[in-house]
FIBABA-295938 format. One line per 4 residues: number of its first residue (from 1); their letters; for each residue y, x negated, z negated of N, C-alpha, C, O. Coordinates in pm, whole numbers, plus 50000, padded with zeros to 5 digits. Layout:
BEGIN
NUM	A	Y:X:Z:Y:X:Z:Y:X:Z:Y:X:Z ~ ...
END
This chain:
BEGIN
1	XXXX	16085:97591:42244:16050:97503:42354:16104:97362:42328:16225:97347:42315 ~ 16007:97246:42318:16050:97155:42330:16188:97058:42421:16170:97069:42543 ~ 16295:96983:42393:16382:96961:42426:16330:96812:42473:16221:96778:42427 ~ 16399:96717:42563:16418:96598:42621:16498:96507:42590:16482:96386:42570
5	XXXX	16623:96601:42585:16769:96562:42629:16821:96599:42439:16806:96716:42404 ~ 16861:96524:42362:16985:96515:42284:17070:96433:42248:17083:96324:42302 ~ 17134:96471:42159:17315:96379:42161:17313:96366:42031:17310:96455:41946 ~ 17315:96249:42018:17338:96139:41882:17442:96118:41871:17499:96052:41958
9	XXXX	17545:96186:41708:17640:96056:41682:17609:95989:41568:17583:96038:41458 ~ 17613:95837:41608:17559:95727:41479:17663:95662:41437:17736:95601:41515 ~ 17678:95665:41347:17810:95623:41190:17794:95495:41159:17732:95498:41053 ~ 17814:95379:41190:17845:95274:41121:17941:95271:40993:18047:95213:41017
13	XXXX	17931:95309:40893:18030:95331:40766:18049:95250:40685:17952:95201:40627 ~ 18190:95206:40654:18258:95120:40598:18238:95205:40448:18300:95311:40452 ~ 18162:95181:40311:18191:95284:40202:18240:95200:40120:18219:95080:40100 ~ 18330:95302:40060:18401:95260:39904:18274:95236:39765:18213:95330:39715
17	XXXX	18258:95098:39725:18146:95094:39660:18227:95113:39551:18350:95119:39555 ~ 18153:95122:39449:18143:95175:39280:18217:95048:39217:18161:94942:39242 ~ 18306:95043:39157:18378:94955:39043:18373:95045:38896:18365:95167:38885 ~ 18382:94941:38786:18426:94972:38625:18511:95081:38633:18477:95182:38572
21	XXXX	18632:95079:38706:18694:95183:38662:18712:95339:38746:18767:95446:38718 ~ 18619:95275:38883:18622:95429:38931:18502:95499:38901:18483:95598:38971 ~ 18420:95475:38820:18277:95578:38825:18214:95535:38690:18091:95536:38691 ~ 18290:95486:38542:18269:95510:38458:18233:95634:38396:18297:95735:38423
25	XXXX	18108:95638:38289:18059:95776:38303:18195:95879:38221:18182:96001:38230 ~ 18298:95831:38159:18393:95918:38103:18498:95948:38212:18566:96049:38193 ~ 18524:95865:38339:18623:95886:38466:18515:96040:38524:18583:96126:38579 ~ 18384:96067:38516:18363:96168:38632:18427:96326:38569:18462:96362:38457
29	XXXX	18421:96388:38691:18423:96502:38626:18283:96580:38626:18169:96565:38672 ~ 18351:96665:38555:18177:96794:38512:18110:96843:38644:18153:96845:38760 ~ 18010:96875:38599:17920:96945:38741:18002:97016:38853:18084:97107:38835 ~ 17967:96963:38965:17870:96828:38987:17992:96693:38931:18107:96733:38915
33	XXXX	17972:96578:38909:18006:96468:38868:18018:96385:38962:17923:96306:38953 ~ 18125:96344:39100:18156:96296:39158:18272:96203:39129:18388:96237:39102 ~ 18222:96074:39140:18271:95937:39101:18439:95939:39281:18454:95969:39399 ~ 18509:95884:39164:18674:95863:39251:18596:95773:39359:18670:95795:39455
37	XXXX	18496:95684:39410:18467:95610:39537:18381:95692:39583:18377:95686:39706 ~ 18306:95770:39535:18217:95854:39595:18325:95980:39684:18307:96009:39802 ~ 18429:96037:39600:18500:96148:39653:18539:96080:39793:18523:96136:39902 ~ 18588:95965:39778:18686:95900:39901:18538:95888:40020:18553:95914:40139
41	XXXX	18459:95863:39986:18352:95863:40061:18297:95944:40159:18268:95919:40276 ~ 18283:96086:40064:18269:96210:40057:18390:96229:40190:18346:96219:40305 ~ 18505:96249:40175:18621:96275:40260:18635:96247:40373:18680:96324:40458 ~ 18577:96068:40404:18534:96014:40556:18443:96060:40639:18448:96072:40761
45	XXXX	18317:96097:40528:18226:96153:40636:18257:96275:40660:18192:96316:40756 ~ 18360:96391:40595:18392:96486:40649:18439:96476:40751:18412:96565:40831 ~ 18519:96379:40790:18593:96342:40875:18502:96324:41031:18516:96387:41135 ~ 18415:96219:40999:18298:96197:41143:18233:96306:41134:18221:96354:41247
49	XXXX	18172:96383:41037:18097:96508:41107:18188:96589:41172:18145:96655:41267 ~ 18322:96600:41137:18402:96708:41220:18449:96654:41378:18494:96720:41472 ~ 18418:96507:41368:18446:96408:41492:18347:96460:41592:18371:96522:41696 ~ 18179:96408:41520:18078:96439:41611:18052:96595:41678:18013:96621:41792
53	XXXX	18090:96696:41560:18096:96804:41586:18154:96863:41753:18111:96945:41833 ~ 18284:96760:41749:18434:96810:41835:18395:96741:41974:18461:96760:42077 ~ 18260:96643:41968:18157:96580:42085:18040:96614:42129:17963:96561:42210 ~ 18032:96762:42030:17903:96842:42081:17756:96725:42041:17652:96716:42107
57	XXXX	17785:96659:41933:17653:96597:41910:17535:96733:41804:17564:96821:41723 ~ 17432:96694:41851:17356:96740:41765:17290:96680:41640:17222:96737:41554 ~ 17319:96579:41648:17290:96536:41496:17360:96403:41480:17375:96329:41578 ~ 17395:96378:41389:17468:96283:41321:17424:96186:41188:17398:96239:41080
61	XXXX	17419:96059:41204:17275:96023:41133:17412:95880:41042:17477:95800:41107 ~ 17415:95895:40881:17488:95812:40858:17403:95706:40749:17306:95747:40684 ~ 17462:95547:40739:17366:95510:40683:17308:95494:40528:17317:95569:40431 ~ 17245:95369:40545:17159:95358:40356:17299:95392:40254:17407:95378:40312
65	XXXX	17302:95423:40154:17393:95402:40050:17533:95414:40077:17611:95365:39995 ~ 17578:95471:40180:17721:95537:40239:17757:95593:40159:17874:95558:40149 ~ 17732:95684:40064:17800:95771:39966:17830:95713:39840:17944:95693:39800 ~ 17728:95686:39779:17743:95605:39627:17756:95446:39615:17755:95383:39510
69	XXXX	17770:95382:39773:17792:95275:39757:17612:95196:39647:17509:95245:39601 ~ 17656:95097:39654:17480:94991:39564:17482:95039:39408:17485:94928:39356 ~ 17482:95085:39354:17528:95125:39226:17360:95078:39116:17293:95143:39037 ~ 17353:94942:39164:17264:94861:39065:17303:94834:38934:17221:94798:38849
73	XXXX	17445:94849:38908:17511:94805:38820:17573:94952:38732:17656:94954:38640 ~ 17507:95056:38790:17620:95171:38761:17515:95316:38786:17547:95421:38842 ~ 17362:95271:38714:17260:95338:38723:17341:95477:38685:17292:95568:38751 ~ 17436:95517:38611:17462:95688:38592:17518:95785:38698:17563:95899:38705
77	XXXX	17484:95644:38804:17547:95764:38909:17408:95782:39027:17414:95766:39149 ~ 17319:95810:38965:17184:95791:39068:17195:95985:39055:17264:96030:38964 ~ 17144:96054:39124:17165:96187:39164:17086:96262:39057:16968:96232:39036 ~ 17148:96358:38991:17102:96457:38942:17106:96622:39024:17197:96652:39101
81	XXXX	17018:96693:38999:16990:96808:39088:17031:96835:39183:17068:96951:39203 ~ 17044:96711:39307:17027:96721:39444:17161:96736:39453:17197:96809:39546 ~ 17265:96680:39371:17397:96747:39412:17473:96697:39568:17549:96765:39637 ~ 17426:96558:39593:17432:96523:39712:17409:96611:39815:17492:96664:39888
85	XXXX	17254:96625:39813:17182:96737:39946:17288:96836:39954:17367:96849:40048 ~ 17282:96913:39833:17325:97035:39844:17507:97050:39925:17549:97158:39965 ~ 17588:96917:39935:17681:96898:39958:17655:96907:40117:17718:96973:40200 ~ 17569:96842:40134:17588:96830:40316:17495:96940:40359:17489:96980:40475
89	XXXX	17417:96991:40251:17354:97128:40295:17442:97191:40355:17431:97219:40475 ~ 17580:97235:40259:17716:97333:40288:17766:97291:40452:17779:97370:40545 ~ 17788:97140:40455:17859:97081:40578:17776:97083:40694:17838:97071:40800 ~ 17644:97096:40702:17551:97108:40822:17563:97315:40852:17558:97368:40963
93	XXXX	17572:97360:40772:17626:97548:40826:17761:97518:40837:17819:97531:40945 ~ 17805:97489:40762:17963:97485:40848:18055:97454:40935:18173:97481:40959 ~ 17923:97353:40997:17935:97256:41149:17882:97305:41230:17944:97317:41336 ~ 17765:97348:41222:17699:97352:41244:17572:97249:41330:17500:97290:41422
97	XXXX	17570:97133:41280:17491:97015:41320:17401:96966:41197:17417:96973:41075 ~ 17297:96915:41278:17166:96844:41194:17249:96677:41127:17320:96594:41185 ~ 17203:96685:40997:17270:96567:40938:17193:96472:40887:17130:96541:40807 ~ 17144:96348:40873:17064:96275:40807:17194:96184:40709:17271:96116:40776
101	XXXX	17211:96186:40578:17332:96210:40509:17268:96035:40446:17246:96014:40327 ~ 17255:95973:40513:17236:95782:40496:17101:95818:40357:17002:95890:40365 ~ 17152:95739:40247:17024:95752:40142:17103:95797:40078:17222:95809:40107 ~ 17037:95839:39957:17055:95900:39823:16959:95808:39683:16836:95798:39687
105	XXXX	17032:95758:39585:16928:95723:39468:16954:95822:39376:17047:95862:39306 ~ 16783:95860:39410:16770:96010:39277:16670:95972:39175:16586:95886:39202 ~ 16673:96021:39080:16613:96052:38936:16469:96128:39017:16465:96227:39090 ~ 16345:96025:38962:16242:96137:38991:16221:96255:38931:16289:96278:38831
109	XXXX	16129:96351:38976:16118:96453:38955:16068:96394:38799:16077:96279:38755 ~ 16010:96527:38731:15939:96536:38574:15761:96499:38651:15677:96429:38594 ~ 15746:96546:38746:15575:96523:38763:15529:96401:38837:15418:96357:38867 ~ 15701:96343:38865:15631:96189:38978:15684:96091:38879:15678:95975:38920
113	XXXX	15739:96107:38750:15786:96015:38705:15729:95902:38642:15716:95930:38523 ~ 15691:95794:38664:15551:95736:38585:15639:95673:38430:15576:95636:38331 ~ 15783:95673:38437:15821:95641:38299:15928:95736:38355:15930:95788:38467 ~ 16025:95748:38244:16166:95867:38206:16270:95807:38325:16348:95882:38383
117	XXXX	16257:95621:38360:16385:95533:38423:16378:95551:38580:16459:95517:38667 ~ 16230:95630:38590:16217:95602:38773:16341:95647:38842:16409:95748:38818 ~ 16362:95543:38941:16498:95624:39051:16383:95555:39205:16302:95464:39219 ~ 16442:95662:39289:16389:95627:39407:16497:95621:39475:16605:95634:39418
121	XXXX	16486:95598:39636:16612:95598:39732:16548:95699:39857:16446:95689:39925 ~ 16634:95777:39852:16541:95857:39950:16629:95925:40067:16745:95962:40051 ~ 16583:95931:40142:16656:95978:40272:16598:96141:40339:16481:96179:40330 ~ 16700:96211:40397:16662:96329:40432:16740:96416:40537:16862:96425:40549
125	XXXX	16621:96491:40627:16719:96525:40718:16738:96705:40713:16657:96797:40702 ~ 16907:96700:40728:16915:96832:40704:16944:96929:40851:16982:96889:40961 ~ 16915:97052:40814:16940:97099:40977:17064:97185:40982:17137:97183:40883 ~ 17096:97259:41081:17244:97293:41074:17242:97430:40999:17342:97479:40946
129	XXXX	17111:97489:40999:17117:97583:40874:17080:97548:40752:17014:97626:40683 ~ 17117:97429:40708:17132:97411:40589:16980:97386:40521:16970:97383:40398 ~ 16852:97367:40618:16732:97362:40545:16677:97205:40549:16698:97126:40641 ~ 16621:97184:40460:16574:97038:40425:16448:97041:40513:16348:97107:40484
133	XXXX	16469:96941:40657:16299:96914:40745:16224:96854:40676:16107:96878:40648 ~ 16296:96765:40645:16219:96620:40634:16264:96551:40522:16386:96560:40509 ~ 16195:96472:40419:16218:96407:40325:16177:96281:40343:16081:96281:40421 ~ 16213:96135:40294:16120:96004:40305:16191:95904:40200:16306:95862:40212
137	XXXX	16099:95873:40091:16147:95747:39993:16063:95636:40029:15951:95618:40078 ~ 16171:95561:39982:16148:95398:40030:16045:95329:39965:16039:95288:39849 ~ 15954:95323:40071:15853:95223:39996:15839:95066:39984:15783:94995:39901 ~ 15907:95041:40090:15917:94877:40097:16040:94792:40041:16131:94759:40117
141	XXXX	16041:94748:39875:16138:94727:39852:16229:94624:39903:16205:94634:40023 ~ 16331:94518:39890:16380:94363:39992:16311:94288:39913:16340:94315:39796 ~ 16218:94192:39922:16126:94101:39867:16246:93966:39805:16218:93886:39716 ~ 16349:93973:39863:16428:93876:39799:16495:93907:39714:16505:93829:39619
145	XXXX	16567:94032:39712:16591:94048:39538:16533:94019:39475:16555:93929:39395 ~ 16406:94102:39489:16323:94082:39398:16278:93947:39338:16261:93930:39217 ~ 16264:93867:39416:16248:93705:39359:16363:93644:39277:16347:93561:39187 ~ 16456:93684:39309:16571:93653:39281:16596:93747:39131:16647:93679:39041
149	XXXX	16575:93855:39104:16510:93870:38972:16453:93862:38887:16456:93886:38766 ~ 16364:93805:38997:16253:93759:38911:16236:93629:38826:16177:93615:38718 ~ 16308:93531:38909:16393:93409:38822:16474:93434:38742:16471:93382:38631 ~ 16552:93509:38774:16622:93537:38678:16600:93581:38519:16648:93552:38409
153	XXXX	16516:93651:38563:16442:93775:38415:16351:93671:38377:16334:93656:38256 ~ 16268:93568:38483:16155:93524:38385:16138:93433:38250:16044:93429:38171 ~ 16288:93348:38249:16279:93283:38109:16319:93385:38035:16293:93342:37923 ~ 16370:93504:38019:16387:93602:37904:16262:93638:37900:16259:93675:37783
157	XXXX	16152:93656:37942:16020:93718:37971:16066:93874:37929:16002:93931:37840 ~ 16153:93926:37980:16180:94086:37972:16102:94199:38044:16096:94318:38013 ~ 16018:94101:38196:15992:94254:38289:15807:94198:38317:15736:94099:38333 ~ 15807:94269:38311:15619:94289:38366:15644:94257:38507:15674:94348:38583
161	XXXX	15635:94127:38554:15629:94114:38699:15507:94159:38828:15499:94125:38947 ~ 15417:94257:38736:15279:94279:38797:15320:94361:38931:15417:94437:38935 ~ 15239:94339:39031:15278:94400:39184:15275:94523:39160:15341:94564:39255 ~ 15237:94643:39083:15235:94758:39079:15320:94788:39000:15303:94896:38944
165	XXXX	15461:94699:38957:15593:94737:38941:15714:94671:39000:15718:94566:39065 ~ 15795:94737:38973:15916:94719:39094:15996:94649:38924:16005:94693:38809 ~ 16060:94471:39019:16159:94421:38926:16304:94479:38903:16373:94455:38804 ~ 16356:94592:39054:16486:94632:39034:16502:94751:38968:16421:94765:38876
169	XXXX	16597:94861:38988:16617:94943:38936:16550:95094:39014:16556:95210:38973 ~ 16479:95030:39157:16447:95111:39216:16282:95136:39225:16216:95043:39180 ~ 16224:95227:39266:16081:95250:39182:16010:95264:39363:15997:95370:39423 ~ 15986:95172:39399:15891:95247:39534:15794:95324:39552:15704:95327:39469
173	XXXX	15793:95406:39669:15720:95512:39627:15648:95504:39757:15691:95503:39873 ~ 15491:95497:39694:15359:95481:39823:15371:95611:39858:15408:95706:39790 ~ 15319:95602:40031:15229:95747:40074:15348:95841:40136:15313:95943:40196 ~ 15510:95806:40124:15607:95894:40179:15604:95947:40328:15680:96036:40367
177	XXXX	15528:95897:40391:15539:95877:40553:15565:96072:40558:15474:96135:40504 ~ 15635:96124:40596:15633:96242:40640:15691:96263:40807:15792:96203:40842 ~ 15619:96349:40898:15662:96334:41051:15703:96510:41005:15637:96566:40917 ~ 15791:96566:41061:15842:96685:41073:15917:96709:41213:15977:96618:41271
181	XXXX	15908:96840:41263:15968:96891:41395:16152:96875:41389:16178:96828:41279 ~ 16237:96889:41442:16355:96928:41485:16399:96926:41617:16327:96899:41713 ~ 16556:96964:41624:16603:96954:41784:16500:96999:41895:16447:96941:41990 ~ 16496:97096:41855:16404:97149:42004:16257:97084:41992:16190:97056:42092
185	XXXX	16218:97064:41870:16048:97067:41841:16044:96852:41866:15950:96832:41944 ~ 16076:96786:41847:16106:96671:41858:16030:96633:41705:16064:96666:41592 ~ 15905:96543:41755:15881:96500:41621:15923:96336:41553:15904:96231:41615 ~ 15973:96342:41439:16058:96255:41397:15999:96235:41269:15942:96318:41199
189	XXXX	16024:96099:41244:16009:96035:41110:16131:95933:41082:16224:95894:41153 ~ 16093:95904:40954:16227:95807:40891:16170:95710:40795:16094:95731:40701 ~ 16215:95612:40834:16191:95505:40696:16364:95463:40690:16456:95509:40757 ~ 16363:95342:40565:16438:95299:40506:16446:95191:40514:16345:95137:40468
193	XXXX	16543:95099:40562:16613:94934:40610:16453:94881:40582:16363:94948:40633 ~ 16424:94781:40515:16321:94705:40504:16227:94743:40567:16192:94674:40663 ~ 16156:94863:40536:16041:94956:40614:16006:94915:40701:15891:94887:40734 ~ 16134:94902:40770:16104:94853:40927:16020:94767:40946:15941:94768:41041
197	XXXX	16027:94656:40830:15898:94522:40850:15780:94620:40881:15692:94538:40853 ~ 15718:94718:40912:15562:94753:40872:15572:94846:40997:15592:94961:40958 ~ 15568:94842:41089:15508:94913:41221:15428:95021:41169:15457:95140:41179 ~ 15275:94948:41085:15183:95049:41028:15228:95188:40991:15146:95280:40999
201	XXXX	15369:95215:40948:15436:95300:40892:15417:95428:40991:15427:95540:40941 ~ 15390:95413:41134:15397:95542:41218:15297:95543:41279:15287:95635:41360 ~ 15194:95455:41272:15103:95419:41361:14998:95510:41371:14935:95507:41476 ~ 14960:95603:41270:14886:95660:41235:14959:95840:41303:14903:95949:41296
205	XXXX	15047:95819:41342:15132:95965:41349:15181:95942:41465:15208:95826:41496 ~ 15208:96073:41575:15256:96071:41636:15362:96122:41640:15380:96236:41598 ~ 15466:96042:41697:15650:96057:41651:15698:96010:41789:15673:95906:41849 ~ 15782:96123:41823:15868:96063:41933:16056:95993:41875:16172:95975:41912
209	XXXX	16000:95985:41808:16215:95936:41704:16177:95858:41595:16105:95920:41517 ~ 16200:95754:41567:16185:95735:41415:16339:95650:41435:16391:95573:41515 ~ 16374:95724:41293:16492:95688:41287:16554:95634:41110:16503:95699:41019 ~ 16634:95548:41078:16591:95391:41015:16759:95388:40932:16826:95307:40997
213	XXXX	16848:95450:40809:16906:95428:40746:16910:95317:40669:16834:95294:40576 ~ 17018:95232:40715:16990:95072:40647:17073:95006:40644:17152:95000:40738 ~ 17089:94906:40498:17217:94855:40469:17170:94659:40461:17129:94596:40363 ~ 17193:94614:40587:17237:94527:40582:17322:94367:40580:17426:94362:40645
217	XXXX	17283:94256:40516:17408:94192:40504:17377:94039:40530:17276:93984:40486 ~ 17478:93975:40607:17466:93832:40638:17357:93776:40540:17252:93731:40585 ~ 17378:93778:40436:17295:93647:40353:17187:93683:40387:17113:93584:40389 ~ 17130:93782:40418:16982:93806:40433:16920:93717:40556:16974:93688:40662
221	XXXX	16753:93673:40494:16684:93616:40649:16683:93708:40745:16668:93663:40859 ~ 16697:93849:40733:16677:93950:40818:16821:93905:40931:16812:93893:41053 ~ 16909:93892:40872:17012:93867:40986:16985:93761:41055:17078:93696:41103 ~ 16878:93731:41071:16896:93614:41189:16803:93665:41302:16770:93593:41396
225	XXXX	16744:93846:41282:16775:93905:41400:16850:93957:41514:16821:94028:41610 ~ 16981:93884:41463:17111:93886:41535:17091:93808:41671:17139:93841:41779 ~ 17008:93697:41645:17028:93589:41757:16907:93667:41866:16889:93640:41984 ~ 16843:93756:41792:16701:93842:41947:16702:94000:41938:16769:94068:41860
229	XXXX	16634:94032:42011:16637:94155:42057:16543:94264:41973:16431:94302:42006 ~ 16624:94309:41844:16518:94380:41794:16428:94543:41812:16388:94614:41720 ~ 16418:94564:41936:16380:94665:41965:16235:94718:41996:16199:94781:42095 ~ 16155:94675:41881:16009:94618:41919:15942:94742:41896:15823:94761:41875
233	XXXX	16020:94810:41901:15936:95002:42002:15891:95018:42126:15967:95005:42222 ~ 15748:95051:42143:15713:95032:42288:15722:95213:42294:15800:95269:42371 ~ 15640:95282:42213:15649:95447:42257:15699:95533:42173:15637:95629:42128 ~ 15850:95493:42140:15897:95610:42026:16075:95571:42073:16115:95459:42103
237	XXXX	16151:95685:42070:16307:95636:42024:16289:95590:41881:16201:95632:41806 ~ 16398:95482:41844:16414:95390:41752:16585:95390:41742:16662:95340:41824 ~ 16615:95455:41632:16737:95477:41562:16812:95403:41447:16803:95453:41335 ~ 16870:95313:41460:16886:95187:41337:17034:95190:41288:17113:95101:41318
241	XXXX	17075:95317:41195:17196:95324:41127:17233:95214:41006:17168:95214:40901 ~ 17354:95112:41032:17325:95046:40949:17433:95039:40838:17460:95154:40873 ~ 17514:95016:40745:17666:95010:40710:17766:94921:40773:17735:94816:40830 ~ 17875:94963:40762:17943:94886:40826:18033:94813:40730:18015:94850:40614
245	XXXX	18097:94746:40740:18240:94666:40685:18323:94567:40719:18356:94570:40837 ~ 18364:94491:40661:18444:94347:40702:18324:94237:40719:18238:94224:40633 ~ 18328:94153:40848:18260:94046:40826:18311:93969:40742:18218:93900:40700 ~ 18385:93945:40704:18396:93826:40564:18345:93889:40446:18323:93806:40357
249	XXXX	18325:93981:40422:18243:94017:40311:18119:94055:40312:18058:94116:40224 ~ 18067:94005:40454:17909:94005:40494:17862:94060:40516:17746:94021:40503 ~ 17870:94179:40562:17836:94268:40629:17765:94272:40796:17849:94226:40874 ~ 17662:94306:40852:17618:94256:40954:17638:94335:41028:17631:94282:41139
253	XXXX	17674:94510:41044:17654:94609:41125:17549:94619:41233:17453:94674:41178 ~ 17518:94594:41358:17412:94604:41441:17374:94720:41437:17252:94721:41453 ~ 17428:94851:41421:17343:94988:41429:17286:94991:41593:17312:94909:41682 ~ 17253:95037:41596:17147:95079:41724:17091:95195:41771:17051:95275:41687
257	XXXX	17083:95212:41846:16981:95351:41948:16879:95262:42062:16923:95224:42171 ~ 16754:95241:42023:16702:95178:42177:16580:95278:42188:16519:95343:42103 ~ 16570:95266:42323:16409:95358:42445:16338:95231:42449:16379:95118:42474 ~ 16188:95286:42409:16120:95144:42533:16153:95153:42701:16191:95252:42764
261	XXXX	16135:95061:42734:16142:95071:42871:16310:95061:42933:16351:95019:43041 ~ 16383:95121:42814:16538:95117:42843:16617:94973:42748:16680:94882:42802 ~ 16601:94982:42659:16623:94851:42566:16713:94948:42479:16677:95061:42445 ~ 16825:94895:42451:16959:94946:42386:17031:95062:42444:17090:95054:42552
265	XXXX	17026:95168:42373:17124:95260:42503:17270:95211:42401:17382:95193:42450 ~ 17245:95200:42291:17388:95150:42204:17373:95052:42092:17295:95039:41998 ~ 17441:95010:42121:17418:94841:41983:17561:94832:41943:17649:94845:42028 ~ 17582:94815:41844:17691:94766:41792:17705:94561:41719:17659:94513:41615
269	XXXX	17764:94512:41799:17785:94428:41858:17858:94340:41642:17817:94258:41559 ~ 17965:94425:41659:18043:94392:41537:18017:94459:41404:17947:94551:41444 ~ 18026:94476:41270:18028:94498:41165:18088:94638:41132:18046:94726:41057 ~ 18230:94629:41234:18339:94751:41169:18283:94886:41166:18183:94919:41230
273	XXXX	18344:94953:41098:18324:95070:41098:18362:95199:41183:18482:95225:41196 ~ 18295:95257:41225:18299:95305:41416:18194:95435:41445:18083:95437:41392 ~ 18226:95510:41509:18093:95637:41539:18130:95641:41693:18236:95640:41757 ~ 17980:95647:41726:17970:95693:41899:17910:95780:41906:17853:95806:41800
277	XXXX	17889:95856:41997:17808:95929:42048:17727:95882:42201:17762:95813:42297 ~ 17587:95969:42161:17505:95891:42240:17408:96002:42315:17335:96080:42253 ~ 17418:95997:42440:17279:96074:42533:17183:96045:42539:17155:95960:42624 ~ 17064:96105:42441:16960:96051:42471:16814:96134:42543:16763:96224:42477
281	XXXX	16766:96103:42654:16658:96101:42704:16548:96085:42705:16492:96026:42798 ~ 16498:96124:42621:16337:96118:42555:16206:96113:42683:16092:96070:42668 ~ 16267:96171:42805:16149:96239:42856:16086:96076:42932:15988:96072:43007 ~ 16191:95921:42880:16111:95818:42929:15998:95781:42800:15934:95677:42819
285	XXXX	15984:95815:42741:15874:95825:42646:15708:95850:42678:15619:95791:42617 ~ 15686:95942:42778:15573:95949:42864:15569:95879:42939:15449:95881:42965 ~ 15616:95803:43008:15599:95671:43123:15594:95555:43038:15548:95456:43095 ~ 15630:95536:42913:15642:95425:42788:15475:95455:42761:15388:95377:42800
289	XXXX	15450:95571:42694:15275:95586:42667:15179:95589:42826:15064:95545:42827 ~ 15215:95621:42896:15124:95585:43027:15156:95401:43019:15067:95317:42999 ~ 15261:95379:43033:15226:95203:43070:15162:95156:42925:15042:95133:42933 ~ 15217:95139:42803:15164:95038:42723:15035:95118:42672:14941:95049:42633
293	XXXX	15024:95246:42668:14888:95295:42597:14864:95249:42480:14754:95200:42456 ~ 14970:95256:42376:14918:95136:42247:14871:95293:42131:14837:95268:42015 ~ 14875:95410:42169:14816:95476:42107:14659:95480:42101:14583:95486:42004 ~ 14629:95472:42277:14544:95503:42308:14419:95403:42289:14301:95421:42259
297	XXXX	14494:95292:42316:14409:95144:42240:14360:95159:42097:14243:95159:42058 ~ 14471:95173:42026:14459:95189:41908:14348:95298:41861:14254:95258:41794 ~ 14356:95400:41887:14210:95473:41866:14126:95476:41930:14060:95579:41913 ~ 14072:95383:42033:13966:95336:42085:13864:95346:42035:13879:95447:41966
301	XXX	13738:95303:42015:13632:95220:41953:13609:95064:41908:13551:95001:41820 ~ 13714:95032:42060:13719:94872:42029:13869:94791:41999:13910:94678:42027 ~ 13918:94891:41939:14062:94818:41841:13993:94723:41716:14066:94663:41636
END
């Protein structure tokens, strides 16, 4: 039977990113191969799932790149055979709570790989028995790296700048949109920080949650959604986990939970690193599709 009513705890996370000497490929150890900033990583979020747990949340949603930290610089630590999943697989039965474990950069499979180097970033939600709902890789890469590589690389003339390749280390991947059930039959989807630019992304699906793992940071134009109200969901909960850290090292935090019709049920105001828990009420979601009807427009005749 479908549910109304659940309890969010959302992780703003401060992570230990990757340096030379903690996640050199001769510092890891053997299978699985967990890097000294990744372990310390690893240890905190044990810590908030046993937090959210001890608050009766039902799911606990942490953000982009929380575990391995940006590791652009330190491609050997992009995931081999799911050793990540399989980690919070263990910690979602032993909590027993639904986990969305921030992103993961994995090694494509052998049949999606279009060269041997593909890595994707992919996000996934696990349930408290340990089964994988939902999967979603990032299709929308940050358009300013990328430029910013792209100057960079172009007097070496090293990279094929053609739009049907990616200048970073990350490989986007069309067509991910997946909507899957949880929490009491609740249909949910996920994209990844940037994503968010593209509405189109759910438009086509009906989702009462979409919920948004994402790491970002002052320098970006995106932060100058700080100064308005970004909650431009009229008929879905909208879930915006973001990282956390020191503002002097630029970090923007702003995680979020907003309803249409309600605005913010939680915003995080500051950067630091912090978990709440949150009540949420879905059942204003039908008075959101009776007033704006933007489904119903939308498959009209005369959209």
């Amino acid at each position: 039977m479908r549910t109304d009513k659940v309890r969010i705890a959302i992780c703003q996370f401060d992570s230990h990113q990757p340096t030379a000497a903690s996640c050199s490929p001769e510092s890891l150890e053997p299978s699985p191969s967990f890097a000294e900033h990744e372990i310390k990583n690893l240890a905190k979020a044990k810590e908030f799932i046993a937090r959210a747990v001890h608050d009766r949340a039902d799911l606990i949603i942490f953000p982009e790149y929380f575990i391995t930290g940006v590791i652009e610089d330190h491609l050997h630590l992009a995931s081999k055979e799911s050793k990540w999943i399989k980690e919070f697989q263990s910690l979602a039965i032993e909590h027993q709570i639904d986990i969305i474990p921030g992103t993961i950069v994995e090694e494509a499979e052998q049949e999606e790989a279009v060269d041997r180097r593909d890595l994707f970033n992919s996000a996934y939600y696990v349930d408290k028995s340990g089964q994988i709902l939902g999967k979603y890789r990032k299709k929308n890469l940050w358009y300013v790296i990328l430029i910013m590589r792209m100057q960079y690389f172009s007097e070496l003339a090293l990279i094929d700048f053609s739009p049907s390749r990616h200048a970073l280390y990350l490989t986007p991947c069309p067509k991910t949109n997946q909507v899957f059930e949880a929490l009491g039959g609740l249909r949910i989807g996920m994209l990844i920080c940037w994503d968010l630019a593209w509405p189109e992304a759910f438009r086509d699906v009906h989702v009462d949650m979409i919920i948004v793992p994402s790491f970002w940071t002052l320098d970006q134009p995106e932060s100058k959604m700080i100064k308005h109200d970004p909650t431009g969901v009229h008929e879905a909960n909208l879930i915006d986990g973001f990282c956390g850290g020191k503002k002097e090292e630029g970090f923007l935090g702003r995680s979020s939970i907003s309803l249409p019709l309600k605005g913010h049920l939680v915003n995080f105001v500051e950067p630091d690193e912090e978990l709440r828990i949150v009540d949420v009420d879905l059942s204003v979601l039908k008075d959101a599709r009776k007033v704006y009807k933007v489904r119903e427009e939308y498959y009209s005749k005369s959209f």
